[in-house]
RODO-2510 file (C-alpha; in nm, 4 decimals, decimal comma):
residues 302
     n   res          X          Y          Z
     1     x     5,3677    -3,1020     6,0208
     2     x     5,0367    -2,9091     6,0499
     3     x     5,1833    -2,7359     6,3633
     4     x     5,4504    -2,6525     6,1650
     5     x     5,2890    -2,5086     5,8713
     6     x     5,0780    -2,2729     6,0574
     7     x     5,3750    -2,1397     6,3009
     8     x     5,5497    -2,0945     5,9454
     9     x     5,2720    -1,9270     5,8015
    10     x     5,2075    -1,6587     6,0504
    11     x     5,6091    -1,5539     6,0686
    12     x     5,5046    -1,4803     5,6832
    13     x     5,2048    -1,2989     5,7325
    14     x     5,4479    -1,1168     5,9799
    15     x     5,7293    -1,0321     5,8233
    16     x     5,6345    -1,0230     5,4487
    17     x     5,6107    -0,6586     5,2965
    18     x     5,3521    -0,7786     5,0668
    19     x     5,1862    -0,7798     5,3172
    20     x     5,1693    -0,4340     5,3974
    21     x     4,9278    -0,0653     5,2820
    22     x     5,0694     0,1400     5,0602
    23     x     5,2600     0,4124     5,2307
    24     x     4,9384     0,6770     5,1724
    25     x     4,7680     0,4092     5,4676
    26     x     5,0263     0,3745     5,7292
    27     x     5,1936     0,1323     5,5807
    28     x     5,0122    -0,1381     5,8600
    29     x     4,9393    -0,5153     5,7842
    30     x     4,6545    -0,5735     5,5289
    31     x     4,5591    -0,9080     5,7459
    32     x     4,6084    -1,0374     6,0832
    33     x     4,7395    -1,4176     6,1365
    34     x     4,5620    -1,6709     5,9026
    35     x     4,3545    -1,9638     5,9907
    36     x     4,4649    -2,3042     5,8787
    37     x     4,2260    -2,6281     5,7650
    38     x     4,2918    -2,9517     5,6127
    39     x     4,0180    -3,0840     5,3938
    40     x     4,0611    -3,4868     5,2331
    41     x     4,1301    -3,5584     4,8502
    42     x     3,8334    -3,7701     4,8570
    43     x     3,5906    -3,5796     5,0990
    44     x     3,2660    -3,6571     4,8970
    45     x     3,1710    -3,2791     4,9425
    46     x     3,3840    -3,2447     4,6529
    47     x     3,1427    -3,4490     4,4231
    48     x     2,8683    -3,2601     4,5597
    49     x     3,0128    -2,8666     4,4605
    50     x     2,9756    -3,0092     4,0891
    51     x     2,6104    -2,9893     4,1659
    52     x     2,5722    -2,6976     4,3687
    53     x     2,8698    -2,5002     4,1449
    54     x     2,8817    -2,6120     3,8572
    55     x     2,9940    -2,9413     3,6774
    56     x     3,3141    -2,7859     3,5809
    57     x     3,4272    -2,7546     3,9196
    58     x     3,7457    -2,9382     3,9800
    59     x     3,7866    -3,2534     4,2389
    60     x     4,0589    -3,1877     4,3713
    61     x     4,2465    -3,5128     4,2009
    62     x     4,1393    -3,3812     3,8931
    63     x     4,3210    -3,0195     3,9451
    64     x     4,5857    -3,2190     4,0508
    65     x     4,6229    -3,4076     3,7243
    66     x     4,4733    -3,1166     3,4978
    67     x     4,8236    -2,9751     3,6544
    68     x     5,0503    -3,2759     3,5596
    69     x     5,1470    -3,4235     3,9113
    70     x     5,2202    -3,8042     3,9633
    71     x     4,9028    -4,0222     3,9942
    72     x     4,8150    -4,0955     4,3577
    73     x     4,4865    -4,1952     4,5031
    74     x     4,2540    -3,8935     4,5978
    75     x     4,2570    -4,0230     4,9756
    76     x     4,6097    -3,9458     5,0032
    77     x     4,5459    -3,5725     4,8499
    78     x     4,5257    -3,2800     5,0843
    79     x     4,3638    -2,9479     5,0641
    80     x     4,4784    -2,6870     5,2664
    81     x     4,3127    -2,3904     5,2803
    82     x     4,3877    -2,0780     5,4742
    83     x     4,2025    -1,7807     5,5775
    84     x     4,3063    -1,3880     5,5355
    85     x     4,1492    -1,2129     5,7974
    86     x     4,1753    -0,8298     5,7022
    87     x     4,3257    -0,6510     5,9772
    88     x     4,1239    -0,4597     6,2268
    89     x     4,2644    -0,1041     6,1047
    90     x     4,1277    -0,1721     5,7807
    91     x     3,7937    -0,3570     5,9316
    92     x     3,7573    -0,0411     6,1692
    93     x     3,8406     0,2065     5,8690
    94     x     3,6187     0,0511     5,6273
    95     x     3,2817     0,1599     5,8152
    96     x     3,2611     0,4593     5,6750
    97     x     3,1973     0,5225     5,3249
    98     x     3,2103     0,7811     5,0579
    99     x     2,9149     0,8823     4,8920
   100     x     2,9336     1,0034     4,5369
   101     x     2,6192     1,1256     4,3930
   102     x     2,4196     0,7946     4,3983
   103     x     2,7218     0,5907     4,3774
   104     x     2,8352     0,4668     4,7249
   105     x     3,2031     0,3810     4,7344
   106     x     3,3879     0,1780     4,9998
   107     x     3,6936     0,3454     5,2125
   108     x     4,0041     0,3422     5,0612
   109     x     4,2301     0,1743     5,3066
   110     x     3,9948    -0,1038     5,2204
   111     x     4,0012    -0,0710     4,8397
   112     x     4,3644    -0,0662     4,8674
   113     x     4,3991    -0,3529     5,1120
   114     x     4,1689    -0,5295     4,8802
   115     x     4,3403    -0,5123     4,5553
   116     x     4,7046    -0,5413     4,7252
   117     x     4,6088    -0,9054     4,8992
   118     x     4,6037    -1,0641     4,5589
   119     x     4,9340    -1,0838     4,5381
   120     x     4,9784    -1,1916     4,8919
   121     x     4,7684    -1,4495     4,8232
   122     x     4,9709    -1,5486     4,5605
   123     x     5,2877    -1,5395     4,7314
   124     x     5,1389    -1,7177     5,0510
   125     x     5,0560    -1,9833     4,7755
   126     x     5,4054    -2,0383     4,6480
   127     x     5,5554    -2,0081     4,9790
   128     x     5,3758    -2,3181     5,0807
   129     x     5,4489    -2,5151     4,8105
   130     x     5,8275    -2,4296     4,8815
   131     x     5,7736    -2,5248     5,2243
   132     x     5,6326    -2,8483     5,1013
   133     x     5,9131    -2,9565     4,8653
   134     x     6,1354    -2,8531     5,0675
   135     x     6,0564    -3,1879     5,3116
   136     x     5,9691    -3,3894     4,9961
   137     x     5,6445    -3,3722     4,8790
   138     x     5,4253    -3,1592     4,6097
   139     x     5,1899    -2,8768     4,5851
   140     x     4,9599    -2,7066     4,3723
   141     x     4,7393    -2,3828     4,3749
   142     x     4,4485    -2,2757     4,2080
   143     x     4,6055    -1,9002     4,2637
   144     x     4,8741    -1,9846     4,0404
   145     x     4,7430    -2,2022     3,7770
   146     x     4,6250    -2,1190     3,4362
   147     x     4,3481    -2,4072     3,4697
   148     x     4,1891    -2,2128     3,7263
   149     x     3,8893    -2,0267     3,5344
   150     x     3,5909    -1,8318     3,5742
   151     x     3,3323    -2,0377     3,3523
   152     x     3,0903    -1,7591     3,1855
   153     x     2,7184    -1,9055     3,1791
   154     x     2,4370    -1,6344     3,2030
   155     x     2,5390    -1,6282     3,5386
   156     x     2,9352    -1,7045     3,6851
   157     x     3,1596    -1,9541     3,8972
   158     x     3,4591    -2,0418     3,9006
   159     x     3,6002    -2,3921     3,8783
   160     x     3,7965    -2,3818     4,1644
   161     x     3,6101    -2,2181     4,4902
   162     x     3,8359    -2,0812     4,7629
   163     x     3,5578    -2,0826     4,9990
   164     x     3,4259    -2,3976     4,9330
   165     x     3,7493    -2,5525     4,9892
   166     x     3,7194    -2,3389     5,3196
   167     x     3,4328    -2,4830     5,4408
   168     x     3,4982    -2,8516     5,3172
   169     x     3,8131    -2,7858     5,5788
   170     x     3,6170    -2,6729     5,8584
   171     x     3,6744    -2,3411     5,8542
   172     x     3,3495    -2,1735     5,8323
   173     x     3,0369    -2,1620     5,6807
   174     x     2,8283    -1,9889     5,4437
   175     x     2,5904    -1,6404     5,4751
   176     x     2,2989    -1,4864     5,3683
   177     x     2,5445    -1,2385     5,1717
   178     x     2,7551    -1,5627     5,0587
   179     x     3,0318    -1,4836     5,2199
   180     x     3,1997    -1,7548     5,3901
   181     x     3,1634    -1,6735     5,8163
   182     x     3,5077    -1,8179     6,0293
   183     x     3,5627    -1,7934     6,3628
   184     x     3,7008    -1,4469     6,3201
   185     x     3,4349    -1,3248     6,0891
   186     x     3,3562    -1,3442     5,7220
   187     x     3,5129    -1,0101     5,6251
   188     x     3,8367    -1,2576     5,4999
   189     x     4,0222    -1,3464     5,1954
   190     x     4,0684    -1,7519     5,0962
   191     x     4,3436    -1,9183     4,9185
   192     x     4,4166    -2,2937     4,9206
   193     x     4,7042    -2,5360     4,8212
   194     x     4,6612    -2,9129     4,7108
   195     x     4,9404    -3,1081     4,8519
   196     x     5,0420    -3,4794     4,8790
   197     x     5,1901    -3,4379     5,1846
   198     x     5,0171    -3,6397     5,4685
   199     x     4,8714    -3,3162     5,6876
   200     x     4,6223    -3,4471     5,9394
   201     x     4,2397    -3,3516     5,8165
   202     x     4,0789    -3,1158     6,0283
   203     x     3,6802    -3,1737     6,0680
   204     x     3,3341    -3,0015     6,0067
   205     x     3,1851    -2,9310     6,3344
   206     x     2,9050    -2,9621     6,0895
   207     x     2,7455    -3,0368     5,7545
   208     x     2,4748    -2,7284     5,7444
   209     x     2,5980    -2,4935     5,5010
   210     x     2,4770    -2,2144     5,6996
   211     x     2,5493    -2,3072     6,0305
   212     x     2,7271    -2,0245     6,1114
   213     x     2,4712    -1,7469     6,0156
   214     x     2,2256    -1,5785     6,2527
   215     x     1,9425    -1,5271     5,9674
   216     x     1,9329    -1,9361     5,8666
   217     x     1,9895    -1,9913     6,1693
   218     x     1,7773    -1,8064     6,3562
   219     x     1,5647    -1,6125     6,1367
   220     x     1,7342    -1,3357     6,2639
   221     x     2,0167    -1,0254     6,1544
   222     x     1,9563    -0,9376     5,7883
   223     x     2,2448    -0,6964     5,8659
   224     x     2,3677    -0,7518     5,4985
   225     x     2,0366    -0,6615     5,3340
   226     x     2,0245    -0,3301     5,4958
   227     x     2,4203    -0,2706     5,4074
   228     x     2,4279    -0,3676     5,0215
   229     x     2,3563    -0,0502     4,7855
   230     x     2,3155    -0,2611     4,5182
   231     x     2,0376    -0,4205     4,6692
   232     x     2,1591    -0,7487     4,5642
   233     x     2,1088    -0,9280     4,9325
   234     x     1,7209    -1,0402     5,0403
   235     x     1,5896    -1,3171     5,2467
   236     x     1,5983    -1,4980     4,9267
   237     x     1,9512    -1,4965     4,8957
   238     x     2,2315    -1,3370     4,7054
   239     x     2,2169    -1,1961     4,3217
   240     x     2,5433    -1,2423     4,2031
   241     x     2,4589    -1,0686     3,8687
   242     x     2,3517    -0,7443     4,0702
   243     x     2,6493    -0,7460     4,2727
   244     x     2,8820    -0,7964     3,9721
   245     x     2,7058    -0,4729     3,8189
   246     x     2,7636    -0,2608     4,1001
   247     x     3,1335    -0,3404     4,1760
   248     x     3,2347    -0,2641     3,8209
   249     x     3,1129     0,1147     3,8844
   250     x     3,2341     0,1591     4,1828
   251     x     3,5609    -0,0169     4,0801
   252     x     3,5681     0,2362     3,7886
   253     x     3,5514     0,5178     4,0163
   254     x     3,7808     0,4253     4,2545
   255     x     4,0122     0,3421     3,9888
   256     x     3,9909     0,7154     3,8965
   257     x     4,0948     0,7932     4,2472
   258     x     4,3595     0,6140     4,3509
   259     x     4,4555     0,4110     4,0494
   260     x     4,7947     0,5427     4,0093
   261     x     4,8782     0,3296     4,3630
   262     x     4,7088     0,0244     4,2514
   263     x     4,8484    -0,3476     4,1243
   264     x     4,7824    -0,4499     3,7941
   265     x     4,5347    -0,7623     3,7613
   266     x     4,4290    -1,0824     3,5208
   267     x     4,1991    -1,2995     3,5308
   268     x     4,0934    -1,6433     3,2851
   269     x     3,7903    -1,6621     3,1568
   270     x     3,6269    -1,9561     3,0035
   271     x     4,0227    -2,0499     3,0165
   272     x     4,1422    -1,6963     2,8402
   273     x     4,3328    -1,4506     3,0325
   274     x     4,2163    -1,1484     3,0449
   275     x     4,3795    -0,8192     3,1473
   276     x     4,1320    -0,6369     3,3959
   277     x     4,0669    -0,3123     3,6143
   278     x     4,2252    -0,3268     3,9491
   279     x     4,0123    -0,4814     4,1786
   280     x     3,8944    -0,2869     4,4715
   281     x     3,6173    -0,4641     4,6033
   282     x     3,2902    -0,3479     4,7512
   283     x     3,2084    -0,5583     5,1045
   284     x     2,9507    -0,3351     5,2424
   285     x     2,7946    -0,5980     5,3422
   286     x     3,0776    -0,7359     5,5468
   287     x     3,1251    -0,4535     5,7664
   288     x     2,9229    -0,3220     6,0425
   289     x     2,7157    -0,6574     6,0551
   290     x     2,7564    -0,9287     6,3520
   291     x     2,9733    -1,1473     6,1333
   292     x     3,2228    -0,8775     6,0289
   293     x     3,4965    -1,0041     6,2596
   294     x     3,3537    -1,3149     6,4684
   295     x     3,1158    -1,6124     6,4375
   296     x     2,7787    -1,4831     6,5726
   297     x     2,6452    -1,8084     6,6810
   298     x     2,9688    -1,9344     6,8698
   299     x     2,9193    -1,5894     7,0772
   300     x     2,5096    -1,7140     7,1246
   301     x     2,6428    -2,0154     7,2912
   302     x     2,9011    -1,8621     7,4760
***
């Protein structure tokens, strides 16, 4: 069934107009064909993100009862999660910049893109669950529930991590920027669906969190330090709060822009929803760096 969820999958990604630029920017696909990975209901991982997220991150049996599904054991839960790889147009596009004042803003084919693949996501969300009960069996999706929340606490996290799910599949690991490098780069989206239905679990080629990246790895890159104007990437890591600060700006600006073109957006926040600027993203320090569009460290052992 696997086999057949991921040949069904990229005939959507295909042929769905959601997934598509506005008109103003060609028109092309926003991503290329997804990745697919299975992750288990009871992977212990799971325990683990409520110490290294936050406590109210969900297991995924408990989104799966927070969300009012029959009671089964968490080994016979499956999380799939999928990877959006943005499309090279808008990868190659997104290099340059524009440069307001002291304000750097990113391209706008990948502002666009950016704000535009939420509801993609979405819809790749509920078009899995319909392929799922249409054979018999049950899904749910952080993307469309009201349960899924950003918990507010000095800093922010949400109880329901796309990449984490990601990586507990398999499909990646994490950065020096945070970002979550695959094997075609960590310049991706991430949306996942708990299911019921008995997909066969696809393995970590490893536990390291960072396997993936050339500067834990290898003391090496620091691509994404250089690339961030917020200056919210050092060898220490990643200041969320920084980055946060900076993408509102920008996000203003663009807003000003090319708002008029742009889809509406909500969010819940310690469990309210909350109507919210169209997000445009900022991801400088996704392009231009070795892990843009491939794994770095699969091409050193190649």
């Amino acid at each position: 069934m696997l086999k057949e969820l991921k040949n069904f999958l990229i005939e959507f990604f295909t042929s769905s107009e959601l997934n598509r630029l506005h008109e103003n920017y060609g028109g092309g696909r926003i991503f290329s064909d997804p990745l697919v990975g299975v992750a288990s209901g009871d992977d212990y991982i799971y325990q683990k993100y409520k110490e290294v997220i936050g406590p109210e991150h969900f297991t995924p049996l408990e989104f799966w009862q927070v969300e009012g599904k029959n009671t089964v054991p968490a080994s016979k839960l499956r999380i799939i999660s999928i990877v959006f790889p943005f499309s090279d147009e808008i990868r190659e596009g997104s290099k340059n910049s524009i440069q307001l004042k002291r304000l750097k803003l990113p391209a706008e084919i990948y502002s666009v893109g950016r704000n535009y693949a939420n509801e993609f996501k979405q819809e790749t969300c509920r078009q899995v669950i319909k392929f799922l009960e249409d054979k018999g069996y049950n899904g749910v999706a952080g993307l469309l529930s009201k349960n899924f929340t950003i918990i507010l606490k000095g800093t922010f996290y949400s109880n329901w991590s796309e990449r984490h799910s990601a990586f507990a599949a398999g499909l990646g690991t994490f950065s020096l920027h945070e970002g979550l490098i695959t094997e075609v780069g960590c310049n991706v989206r991430i949306g996942s669906v708990i299911t019921d239905a008995p997909l066969k679990i696809t393995p970590r080629k490893s536990d390291d969190p960072y396997a993936n990246c050339l500067f834990y790895s290898k003391g090496t890159c620091k691509k994404c330090i250089e690339k961030c104007p917020a200056s919210a990437i050092s060898e220490e890591g990643h200041d969320k709060n920084k980055c946060n600060s900076y993408r509102i700006k920008l996000g203003r600006k663009v807003n000003l822009r090319i708002g008029s073109i742009l889809k509406p957006h909500y969010r819940f926040i310690n469990g309210e929803r909350r109507e919210q600027d169209p997000p445009v993203g900022c991801a400088f320090c996704q392009f231009g760096v070795p892990c843009m569009d491939k794994n770095p460290m699969a091409s050193l052992k190649e």
